[in-house]
Legacy VTK file of the C-alpha trace (Angstrom):
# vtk DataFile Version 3.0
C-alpha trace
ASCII
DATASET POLYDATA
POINTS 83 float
-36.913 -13.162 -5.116
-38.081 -12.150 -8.813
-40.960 -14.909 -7.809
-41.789 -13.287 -4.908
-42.343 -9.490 -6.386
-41.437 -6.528 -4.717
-44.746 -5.773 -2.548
-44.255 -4.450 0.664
-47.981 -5.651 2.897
-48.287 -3.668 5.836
-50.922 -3.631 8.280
-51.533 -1.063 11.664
-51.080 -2.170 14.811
-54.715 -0.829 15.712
-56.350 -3.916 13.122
-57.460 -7.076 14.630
-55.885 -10.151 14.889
-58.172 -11.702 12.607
-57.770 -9.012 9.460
-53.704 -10.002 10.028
-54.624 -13.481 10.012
-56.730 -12.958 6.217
-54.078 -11.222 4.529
-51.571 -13.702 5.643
-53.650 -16.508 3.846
-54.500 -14.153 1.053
-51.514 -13.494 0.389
-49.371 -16.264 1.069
-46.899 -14.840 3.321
-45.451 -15.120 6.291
-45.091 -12.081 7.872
-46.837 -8.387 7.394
-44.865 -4.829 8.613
-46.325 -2.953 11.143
-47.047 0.528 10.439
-48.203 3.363 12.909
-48.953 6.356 11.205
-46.888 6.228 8.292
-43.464 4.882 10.228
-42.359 0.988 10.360
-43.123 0.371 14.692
-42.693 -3.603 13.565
-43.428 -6.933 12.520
-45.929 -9.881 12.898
-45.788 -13.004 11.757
-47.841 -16.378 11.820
-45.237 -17.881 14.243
-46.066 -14.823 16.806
-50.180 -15.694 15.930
-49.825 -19.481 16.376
-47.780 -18.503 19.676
-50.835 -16.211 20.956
-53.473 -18.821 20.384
-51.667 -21.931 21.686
-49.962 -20.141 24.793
-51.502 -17.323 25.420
-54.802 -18.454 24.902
-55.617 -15.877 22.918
-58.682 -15.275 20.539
-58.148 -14.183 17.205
-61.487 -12.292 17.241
-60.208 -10.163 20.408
-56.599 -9.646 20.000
-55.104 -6.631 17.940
-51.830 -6.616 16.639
-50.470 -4.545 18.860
-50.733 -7.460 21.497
-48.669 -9.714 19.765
-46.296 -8.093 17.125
-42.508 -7.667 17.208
-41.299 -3.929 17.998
-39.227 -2.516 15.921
-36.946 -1.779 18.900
-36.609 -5.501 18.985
-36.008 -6.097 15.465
-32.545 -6.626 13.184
-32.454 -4.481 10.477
-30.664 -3.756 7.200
-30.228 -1.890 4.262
-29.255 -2.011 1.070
-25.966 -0.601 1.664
-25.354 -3.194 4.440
-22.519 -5.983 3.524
LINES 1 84
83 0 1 2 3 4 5 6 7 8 9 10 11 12 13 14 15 16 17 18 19 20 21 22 23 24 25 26 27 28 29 30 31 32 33 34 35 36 37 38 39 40 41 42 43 44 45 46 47 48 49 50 51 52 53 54 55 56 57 58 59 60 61 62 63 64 65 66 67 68 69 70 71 72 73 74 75 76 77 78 79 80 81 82
């Protein structure tokens, strides 16, 4: 994890597919929080991207996040305090 570094990359759920897609390759990760205005609402990752345009036959330069993230509602979630 030291590797990794402790930044956090978040994105809205407002941005396009495509700017979710950059920072994914920019930054070499797999997955990017969800914000909406200020609060974690979820999670998208390149699995849920790949699914959209192979499935779904969606377009990365028409989609929004929003269409394909993970809610939070439908997340597992821990803390630091969790054992």
């Amino acid at each position: 994890m030291e590797q990794k570094g402790d930044k956090v990359l978040a994105i809205t759920k407002h941005q396009p597919l495509l700017e979710a897609v950059n920072i994914h390759n920019e930054n070499r990760v797999r997955a990017l929080i969800v914000e909406d205005e200020g609060n974690v609402s979820g999670i998208i990752s390149e699995r849920d991207v790949m699914r959209y345009l192979t499935q779904a036959g969606g377009s990365l330069a028409t989609g929004i996040v929003a269409d394909i993230m993970t809610r939070r509602s439908d997340l597992v979630v821990a803390t630091p305090d969790d054992t």
